[in-house]
C-alpha positions as CSV (number, residue, x, y, z in Angstrom):
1,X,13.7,10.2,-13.2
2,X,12.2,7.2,-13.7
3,X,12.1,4.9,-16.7
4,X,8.3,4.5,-18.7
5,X,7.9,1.4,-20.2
6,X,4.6,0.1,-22.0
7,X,3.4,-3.2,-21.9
8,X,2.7,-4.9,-25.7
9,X,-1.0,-4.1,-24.6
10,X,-0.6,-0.4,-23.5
11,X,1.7,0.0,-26.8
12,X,-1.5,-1.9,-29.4
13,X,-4.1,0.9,-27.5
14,X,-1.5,3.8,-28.3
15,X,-1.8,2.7,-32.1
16,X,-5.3,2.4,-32.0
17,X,-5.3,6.0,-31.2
18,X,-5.3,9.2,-33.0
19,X,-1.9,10.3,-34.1
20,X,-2.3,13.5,-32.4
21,X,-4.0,12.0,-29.4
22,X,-1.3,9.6,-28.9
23,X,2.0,11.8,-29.1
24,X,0.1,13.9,-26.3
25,X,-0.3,10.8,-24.2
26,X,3.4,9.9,-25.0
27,X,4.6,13.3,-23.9
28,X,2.3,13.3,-20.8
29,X,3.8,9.9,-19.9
30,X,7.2,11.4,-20.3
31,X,6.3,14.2,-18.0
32,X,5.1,11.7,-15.5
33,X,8.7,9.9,-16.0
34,X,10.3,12.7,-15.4
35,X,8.1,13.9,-12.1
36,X,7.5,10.6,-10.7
37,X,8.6,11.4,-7.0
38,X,7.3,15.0,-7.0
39,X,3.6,14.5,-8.2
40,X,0.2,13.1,-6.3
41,X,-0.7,9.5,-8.2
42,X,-4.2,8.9,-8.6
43,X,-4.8,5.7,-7.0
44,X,-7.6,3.5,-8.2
45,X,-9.5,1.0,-6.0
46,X,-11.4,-2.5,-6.3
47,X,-10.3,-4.5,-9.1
48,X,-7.8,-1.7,-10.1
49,X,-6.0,-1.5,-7.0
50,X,-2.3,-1.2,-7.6
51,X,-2.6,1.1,-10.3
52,X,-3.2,4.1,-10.8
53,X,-4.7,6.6,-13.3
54,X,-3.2,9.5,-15.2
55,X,-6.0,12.0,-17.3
56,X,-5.3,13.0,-20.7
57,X,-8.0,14.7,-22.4
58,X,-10.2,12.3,-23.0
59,X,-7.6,9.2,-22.5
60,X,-6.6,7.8,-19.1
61,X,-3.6,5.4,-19.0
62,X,-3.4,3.0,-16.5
63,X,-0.3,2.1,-14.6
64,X,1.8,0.5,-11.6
65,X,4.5,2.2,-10.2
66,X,7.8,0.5,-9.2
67,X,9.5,2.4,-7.1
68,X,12.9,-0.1,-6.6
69,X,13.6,0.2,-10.2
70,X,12.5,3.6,-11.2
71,X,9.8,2.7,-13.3
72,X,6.2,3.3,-14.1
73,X,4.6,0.4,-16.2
74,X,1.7,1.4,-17.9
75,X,-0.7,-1.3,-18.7
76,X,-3.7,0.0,-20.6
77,X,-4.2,3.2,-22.4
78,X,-8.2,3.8,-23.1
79,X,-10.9,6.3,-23.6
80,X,-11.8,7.2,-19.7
81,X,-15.3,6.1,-20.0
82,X,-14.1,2.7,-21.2
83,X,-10.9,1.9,-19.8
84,X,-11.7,0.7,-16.7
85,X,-13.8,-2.2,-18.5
86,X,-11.0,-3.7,-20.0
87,X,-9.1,-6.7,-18.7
C-alpha cells in the first residue's frame, strides 16, 4: 500500500472543487494508494514527463510516483481539458 500525499497546490485545487466531486477524487486517490503496484499508470510525456495522469470524471490528477518510499505525490488536481496548462 502506498502512502498519498498532496502537495499544498494539489490540496488548494481539491477545495476549489465540488464537494461531491472532490470526495470522489479523494476516494479514487485512495484506491490508487491501495493498488499502486497492481495497476497500469498512465504516463504523460513532454513537459509532463515524470508524472502521470489518473481520470476521474471530468477531473484528472496529476502525480509522481515514488516507488522507494511507497508513495504517490500528487501535484495538481484540474478539469482534464485544463490541467495540463497549469504550471
Amino acid at each position: 500500500m502506498y502512502f498519498v500525499e498532496l502537495t499544498d497546490d494539489a490540496d488548494d485545487d481539491l477545495l476549489q472543487l465540488d464537494r461531491q466531486v472532490a470526495q470522489q477524487v479523494i476516494n479514487r486517490l485512495n484506491w490508487l494508494g491501495e493498488n499502486a503496484e497492481s495497476i497500469h499508470h498512465q504516463a504523460l510525456t513532454g513537459r509532463w514527463r515524470g508524472y502521470h495522469r489518473l481520470r476521474v470524471g471530468d477531473c484528472s490528477p496529476l502525480y509522481t510516483l515514488d516507488r522507494e518510499h511507497q508513495r504517490v505525490v500528487v501535484e495538481l488536481v484540474g478539469h482534464r481539458s485544463e490541467v495540463y496548462r497549469s504550471n
